[in-house]
C-alpha positions in Angstrom: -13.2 -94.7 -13.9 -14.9 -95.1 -10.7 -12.5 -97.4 -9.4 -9.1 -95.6 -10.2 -10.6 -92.1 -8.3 -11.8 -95.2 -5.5 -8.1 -95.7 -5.2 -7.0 -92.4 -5.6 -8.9 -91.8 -2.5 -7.6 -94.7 -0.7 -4.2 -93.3 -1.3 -4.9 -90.0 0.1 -6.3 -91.9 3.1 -2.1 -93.2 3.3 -1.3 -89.6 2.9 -3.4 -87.9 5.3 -2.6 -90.8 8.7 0.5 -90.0 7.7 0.7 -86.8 7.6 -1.4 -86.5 10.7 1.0 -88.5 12.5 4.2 -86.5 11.6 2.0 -83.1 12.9 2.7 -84.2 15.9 -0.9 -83.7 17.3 -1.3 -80.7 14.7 1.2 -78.7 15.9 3.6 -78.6 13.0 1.8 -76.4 10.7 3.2 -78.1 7.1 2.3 -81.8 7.8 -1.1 -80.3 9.9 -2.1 -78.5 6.7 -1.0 -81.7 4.1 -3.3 -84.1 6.4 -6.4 -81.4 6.4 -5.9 -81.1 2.4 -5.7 -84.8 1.7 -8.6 -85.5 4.0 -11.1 -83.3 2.2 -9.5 -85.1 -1.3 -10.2 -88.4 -0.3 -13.5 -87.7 1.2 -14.5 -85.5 -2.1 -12.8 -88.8 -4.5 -14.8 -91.2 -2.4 -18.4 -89.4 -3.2 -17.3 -89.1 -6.4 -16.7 -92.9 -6.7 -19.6 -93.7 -5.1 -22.2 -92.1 -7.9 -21.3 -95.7 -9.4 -19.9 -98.1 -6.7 -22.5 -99.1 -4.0 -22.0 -97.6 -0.7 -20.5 -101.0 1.2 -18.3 -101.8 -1.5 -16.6 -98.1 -2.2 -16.3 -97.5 1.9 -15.0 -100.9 2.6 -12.5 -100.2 -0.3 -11.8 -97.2 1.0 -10.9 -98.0 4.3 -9.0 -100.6 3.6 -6.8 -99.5 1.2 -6.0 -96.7 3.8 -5.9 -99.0 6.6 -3.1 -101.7 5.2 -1.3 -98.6 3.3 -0.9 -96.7 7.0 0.0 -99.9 8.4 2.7 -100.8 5.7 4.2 -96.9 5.6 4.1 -97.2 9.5 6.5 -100.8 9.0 8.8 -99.5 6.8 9.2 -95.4 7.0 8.4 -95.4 10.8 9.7 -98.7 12.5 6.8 -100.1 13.7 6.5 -104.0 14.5 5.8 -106.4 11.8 4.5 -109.8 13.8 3.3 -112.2 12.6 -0.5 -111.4 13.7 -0.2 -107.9 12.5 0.9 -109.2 8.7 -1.6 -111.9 8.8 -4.5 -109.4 9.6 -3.3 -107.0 7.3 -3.2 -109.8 4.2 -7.1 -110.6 5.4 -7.7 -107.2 4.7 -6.2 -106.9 1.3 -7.8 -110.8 0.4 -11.3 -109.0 1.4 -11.0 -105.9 -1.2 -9.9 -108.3 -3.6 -13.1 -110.2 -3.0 -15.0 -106.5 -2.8 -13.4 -105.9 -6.3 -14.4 -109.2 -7.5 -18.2 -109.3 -6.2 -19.0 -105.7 -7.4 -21.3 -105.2 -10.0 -19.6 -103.0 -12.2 
């Protein structure tokens, strides 16, 4: 259970960058107000998870899941580059939860 709300709050990480990017500096009141809300979601899933996950495993999940997830959305919804670095860092992100996932103890 801990790990589905862990991801649940990784994908309101996605949601809230997002968000805060299209409030243009949070002053467009809708996409402002979705970014506050998801924030204090993914901050409220992440304690949740982490009354079972250790601390370095559930934040380093965490982050990374809304790290890569921003970085995708930003390559395909907003046009952003897509080089060859940028994908490679990005897939040594998403090999290191999977090894995070894989060395957990639960």
């Amino acid at each position: 259970m801990a790990w589905i709300v862990l991801v649940a709050a990784g994908l309101l990480e996605i949601v809230w960058s997002v968000a805060m990017k299209q409030s243009d500096g949070f002053t467009r009141l809708v996409p402002a107000a979705v970014s506050v809300a998801a924030m204090i979601g993914s901050v409220v899933a992440l304690a949740f998870a982490m009354r079972t996950l250790p601390l370095g495993t559930a934040y380093t999940v965490w982050t990374g899941i809304g790290a890569v997830g921003a970085f995708a959305v930003g390559i395909v919804f907003l046009g952003e580059s897509a080089g060859a670095l940028r994908l490679a860092a990005a897939t040594l992100i998403v090999a290191g939860l999977v090894l995070m996932k894989v060395a957990s103890p639960e």
